[in-house]
DOVOKE-517748 format. One record per residue (C-alpha): residue number from 1; x, y, z; residue in one letter. Coordinates in Angstrom, 2 decimals. Example, Ala and Ser with C-alpha at 12.3 -4.5 7.8 and 13.67 -1.06 7.14 Angstrom:
2
- seq_c1_c2_c3_type
- 1_12.30_-4.50_7.80_A
- 2_13.67_-1.06_7.14_S
END
This chain:
83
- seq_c1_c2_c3_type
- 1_6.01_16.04_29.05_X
- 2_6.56_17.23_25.72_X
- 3_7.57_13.47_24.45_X
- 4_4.06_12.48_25.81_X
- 5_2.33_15.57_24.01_X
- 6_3.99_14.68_21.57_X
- 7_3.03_11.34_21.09_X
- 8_-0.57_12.18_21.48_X
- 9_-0.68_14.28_18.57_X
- 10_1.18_11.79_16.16_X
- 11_-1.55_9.08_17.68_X
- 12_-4.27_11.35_16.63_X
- 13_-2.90_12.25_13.24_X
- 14_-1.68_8.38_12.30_X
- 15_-5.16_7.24_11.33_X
- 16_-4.74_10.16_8.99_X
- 17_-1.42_9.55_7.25_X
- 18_-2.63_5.78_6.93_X
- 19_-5.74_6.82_5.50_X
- 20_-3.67_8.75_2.55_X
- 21_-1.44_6.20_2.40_X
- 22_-4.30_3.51_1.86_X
- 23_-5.85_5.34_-0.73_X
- 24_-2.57_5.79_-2.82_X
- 25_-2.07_1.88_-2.73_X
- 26_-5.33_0.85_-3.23_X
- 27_-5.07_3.10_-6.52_X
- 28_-1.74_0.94_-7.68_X
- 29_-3.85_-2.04_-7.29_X
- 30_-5.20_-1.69_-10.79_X
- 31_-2.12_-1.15_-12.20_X
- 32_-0.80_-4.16_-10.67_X
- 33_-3.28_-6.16_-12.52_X
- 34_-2.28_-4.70_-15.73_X
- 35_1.13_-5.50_-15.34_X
- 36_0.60_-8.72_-14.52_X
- 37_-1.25_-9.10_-17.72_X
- 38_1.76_-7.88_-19.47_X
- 39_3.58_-10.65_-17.97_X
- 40_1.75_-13.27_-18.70_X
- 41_-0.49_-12.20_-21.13_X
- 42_0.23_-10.02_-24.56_X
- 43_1.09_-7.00_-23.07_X
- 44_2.94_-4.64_-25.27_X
- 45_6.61_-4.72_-23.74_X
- 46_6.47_-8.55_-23.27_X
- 47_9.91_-8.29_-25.10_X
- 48_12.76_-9.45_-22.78_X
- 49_12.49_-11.42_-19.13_X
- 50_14.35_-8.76_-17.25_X
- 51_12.76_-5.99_-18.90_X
- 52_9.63_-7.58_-17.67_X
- 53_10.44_-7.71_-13.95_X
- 54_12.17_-4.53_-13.80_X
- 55_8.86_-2.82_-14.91_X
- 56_6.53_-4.68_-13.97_X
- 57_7.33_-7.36_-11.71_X
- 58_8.37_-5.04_-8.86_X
- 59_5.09_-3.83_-8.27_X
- 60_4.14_-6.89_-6.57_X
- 61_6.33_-5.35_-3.66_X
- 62_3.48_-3.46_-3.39_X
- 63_1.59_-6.04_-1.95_X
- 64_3.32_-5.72_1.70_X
- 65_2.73_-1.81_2.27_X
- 66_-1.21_-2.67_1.12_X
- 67_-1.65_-5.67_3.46_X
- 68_0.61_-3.57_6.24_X
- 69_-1.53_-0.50_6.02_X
- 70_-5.05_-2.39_5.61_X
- 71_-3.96_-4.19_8.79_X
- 72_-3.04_-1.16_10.82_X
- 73_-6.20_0.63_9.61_X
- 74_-8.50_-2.58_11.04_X
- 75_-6.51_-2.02_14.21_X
- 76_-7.07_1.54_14.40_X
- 77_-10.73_0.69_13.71_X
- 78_-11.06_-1.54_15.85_X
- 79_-9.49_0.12_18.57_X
- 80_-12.07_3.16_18.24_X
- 81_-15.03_0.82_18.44_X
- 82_-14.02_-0.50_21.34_X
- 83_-14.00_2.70_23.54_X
END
């Protein structure tokens, strides 16, 4: 009984925390791009390979929580339309 309340409210406050959560990866996105200039481009620390990849190349990581949260989001969407 209290599981199941329980469970209701988290269900009902998901769609928020993935909103947030959206929001603060979609705002990395541009940084990503910079970095990735860096890289390959003439950025100003483009100094030493590992130096590289331990500042910038780790952001793409980033990429999974951004595809995992746009994909839950679409679900969530989805699964309001529907009713």
């Amino acid at each position: 009984m209290i599981l199941t309340r329980f469970y209701h409210w988290y269900e009902r406050q998901i769609e928020k925390s993935l909103l947030i959560s959206a929001i603060i990866l979609y705002l990395q996105i541009p940084h990503s791009l910079w970095a990735f200039q860096c890289i390959y481009g003439e950025g100003f620390m483009h100094h030493n390979i590992a130096t590289d990849f331990l500042l910038y190349g780790i952001d793409t990581l980033e990429l999974i929580p951004i595809i995992g949260v746009t994909s839950s989001l679409i679900i969530l969407i989805r699964k309001k339309r529907v009713k």
